[in-house]
C-alpha positions in Angstrom: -40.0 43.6 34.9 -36.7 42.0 33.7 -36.4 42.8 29.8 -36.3 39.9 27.8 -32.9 37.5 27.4 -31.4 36.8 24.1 -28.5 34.5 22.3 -27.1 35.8 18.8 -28.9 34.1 16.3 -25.4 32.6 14.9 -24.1 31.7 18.1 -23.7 28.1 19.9 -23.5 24.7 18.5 -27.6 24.5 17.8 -28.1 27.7 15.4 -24.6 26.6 13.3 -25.8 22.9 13.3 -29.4 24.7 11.5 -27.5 26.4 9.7 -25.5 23.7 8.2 -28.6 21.9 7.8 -29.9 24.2 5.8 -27.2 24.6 3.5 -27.1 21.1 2.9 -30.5 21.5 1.5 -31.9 19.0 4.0 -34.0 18.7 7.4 -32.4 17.4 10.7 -33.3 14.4 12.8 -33.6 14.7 16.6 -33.0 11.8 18.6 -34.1 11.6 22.6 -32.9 9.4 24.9 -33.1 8.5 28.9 -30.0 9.4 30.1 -29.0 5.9 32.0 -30.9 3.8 30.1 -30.7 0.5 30.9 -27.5 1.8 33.0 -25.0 3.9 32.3 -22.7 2.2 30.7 -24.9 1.0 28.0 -26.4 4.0 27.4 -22.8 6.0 26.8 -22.1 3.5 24.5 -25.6 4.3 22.6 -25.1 8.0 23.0 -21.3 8.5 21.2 -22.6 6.6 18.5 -25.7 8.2 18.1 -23.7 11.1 15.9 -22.6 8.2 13.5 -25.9 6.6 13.3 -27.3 9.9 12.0 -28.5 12.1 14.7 -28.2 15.4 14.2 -29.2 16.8 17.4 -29.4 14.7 20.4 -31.8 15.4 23.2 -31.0 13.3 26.7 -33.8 13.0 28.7 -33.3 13.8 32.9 -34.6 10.8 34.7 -37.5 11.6 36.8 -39.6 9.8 39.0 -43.1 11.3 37.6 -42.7 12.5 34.2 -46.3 13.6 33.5 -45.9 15.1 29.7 -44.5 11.7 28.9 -46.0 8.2 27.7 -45.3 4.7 28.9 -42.3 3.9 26.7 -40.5 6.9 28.3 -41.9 6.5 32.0 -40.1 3.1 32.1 -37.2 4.5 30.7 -36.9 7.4 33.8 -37.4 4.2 36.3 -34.9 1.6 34.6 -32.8 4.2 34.7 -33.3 5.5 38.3 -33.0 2.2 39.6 -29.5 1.8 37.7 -28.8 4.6 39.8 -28.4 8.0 37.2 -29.4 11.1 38.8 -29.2 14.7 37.0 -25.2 14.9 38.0 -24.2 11.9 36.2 -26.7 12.9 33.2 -24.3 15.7 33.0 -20.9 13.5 33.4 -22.2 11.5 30.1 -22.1 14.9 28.6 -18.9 15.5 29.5 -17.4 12.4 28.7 -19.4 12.5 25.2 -17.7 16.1 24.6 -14.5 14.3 25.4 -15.2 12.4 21.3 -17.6 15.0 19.9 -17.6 18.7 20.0 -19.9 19.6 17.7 -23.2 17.7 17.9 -25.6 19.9 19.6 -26.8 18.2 23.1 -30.2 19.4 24.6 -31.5 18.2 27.8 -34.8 17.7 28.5 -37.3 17.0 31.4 -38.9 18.6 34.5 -37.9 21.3 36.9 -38.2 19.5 40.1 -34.5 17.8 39.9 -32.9 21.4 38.4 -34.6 23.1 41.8 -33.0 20.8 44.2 -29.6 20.4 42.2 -29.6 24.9 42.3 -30.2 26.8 39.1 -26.8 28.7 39.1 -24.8 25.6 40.0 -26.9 23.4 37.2 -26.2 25.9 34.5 -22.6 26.5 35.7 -21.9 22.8 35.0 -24.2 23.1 32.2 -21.7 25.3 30.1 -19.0 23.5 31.8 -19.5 20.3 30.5 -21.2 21.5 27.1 -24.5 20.8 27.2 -26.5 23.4 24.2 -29.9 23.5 25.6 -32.6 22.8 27.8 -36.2 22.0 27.3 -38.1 22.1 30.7 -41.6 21.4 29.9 -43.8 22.2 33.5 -42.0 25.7 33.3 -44.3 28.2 31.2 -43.3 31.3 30.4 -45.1 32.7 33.6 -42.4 31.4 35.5 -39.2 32.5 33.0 -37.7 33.9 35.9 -36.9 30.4 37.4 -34.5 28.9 34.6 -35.3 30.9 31.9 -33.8 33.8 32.3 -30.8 33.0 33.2 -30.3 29.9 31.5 -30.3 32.8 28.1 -28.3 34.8 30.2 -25.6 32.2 31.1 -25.6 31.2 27.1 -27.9 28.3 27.3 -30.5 27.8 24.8 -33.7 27.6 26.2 -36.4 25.9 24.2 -39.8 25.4 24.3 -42.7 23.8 23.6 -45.8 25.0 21.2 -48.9 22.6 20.8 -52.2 22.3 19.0 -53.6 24.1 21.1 -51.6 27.0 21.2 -53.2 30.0 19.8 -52.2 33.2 18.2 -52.9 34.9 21.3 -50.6 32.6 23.1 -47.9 31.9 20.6 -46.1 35.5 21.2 -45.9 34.6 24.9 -44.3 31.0 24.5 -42.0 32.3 22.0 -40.8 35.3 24.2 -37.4 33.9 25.2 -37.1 31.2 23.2 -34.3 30.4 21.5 -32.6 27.2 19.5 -35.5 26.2 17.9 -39.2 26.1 18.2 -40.5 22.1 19.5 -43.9 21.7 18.4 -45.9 19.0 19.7 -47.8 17.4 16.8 -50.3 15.9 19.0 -52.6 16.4 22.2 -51.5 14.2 24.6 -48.7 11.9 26.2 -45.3 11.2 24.2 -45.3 7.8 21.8 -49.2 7.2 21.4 -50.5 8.5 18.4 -49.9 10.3 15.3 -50.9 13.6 13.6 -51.8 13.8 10.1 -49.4 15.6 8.0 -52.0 18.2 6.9 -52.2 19.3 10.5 -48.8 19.5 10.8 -48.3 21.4 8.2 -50.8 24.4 9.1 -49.4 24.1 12.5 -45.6 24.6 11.1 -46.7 27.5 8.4 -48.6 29.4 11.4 -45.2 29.1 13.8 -43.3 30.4 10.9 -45.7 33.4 10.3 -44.8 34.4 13.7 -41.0 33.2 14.3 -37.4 32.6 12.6 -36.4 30.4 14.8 -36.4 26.4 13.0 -39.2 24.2 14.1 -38.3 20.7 15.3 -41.5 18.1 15.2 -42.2 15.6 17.3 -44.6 13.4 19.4 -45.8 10.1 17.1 -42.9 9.7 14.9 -42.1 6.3 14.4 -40.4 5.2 10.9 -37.9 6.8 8.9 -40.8 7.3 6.0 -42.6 9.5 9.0 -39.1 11.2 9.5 -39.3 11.7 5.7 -42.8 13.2 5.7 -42.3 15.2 8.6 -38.4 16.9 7.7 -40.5 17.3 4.4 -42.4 20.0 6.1 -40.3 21.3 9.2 -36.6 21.6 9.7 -36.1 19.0 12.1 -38.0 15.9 12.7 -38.0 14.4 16.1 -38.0 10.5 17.1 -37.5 9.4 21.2 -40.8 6.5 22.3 -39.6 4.2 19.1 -35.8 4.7 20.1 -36.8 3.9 23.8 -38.8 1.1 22.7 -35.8 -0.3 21.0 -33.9 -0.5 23.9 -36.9 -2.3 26.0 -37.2 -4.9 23.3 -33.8 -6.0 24.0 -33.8 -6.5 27.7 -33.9 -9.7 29.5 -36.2 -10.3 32.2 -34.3 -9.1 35.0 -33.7 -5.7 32.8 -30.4 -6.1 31.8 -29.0 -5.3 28.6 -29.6 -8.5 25.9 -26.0 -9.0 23.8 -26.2 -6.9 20.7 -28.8 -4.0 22.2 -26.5 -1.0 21.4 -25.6 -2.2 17.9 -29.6 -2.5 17.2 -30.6 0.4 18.6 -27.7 2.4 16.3 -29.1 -0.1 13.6 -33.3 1.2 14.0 -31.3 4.7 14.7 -29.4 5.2 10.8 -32.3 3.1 9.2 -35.0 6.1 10.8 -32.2 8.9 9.6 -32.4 8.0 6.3 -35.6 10.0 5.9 -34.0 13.1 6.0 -30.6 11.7 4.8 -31.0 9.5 1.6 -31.4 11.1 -1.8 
């Protein structure tokens, strides 16, 4: 039985962006994106300027080929950006060359274990730390199975985040919060990313019964679409997540052959400082 892994609670880019967050008096937004979406040169343009636009955190998704906790918006996204040719190695050069302008934002990566497994877990956390990513969020690994990536992601000084859901009781909630670290995601709805949205009542509950049994922050997401939703929801939690509408953005503005339209990263930073003003304007 390998005793449980753990970060200081002050340490790494995610707890002192929180923390700042906190004494700011305000609630972060969390933007995802699909690394390599359209192709990689658009989407490293979108990505340094995501910390202008208003992101506090950014999640970058890892293109896979079947992402099965996400929704359409996001499944197209993994495939454009396949087909432009991004893998999990140059989801982690975008890192680095985004740590070449920014040093501070915190940068999670999130999606599925299949692509960690065949890159090797100590070489992907290796160039994890060595590149600067903050975090992972690997959602078909439960806690069952924390000796895969878990373990020693904590143990190699990576946050390791997961997921809680509506259906996640109080018998379960001690298990899926043993080794987390970062913050707490919960899922505000039951089902596939970017189709429907949970009533702030429900969230609520759901955030005061995390807290009852955490100190971690909770980060909510799943449905959020508008910067009043980012409002209402950073009303309640500490962090208010926002990745189908940002993909969505970038689909509108390709042409038919899936190219980027002129203008597509300046609208997509546009839609992403209009949906930061929830948690940011007065």
């Amino acid at each position: 039985m390998i005793a449980p892994a753990t970060i200081a609670p002050d340490s790494g880019r995610i707890a002192k962006r929180f923390a700042a967050l906190k004494a700011q008096g305000r609630s972060g937004f969390v933007t995802f994106v699909t690394a390599g979406d359209p192709n990689g040169d658009t989407f490293a343009k979108i990505l340094q300027g995501l910390p202008e636009a208003g992101a506090d955190l950014i999640e970058i998704g890892i293109p896979f080929s079947d992402p099965m906790a996400d929704g359409p918006a996001i499944q197209a996204a993994s495939l454009r950006a396949l087909k432009a040719g991004a893998s999990l190695r140059t989801t982690l050069d975008h890192v680095r060359n985004f740590r070449q302008i920014d040093g501070e934002t915190p940068i999670i990566l999130m999606g599925y274990y299949n692509p960690i497994y065949k890159y090797g877990v100590d070489p992907f956390l290796t160039d994890c730390k060595a590149v600067g990513v903050d975090g992972l969020i690997i959602v078909d690994l439960p806690p069952e199975e924390d000796i895969e990536l878990c373990v020693p992601a904590l143990e190699a000084g990576v946050n390791f985040i997961r997921l809680a859901t509506p259906t996640t009781d109080d018998t379960r909630l001690p298990t899926v919060l043993n080794n987390t670290s970062g913050f707490v995601y919960y899922v505000s709805i039951l089902g596939i990313t970017g189709t429907k949205s949970a009533a702030n009542a429900d969230i609520t509950f759901a955030v005061e019964r995390l807290k009852r049994h955490t100190d971690l922050p909770i980060a909510v997401g799943f449905g959020i679409n508008s910067a009043e939703a980012v409002r209402e929801t950073g009303a309640i939690a500490d962090a208010a997540v926002v990745g189908s509408a940002i993909v969505n953005r970038i689909a509108d503005h390709l042409d038919p052959n899936g190219g980027a339209k002129p203008g597509l990263v300046e609208n997509v930073l546009s839609f992403v400082r209009e949906l930061a003003s929830g948690v940011r304007n007065p």
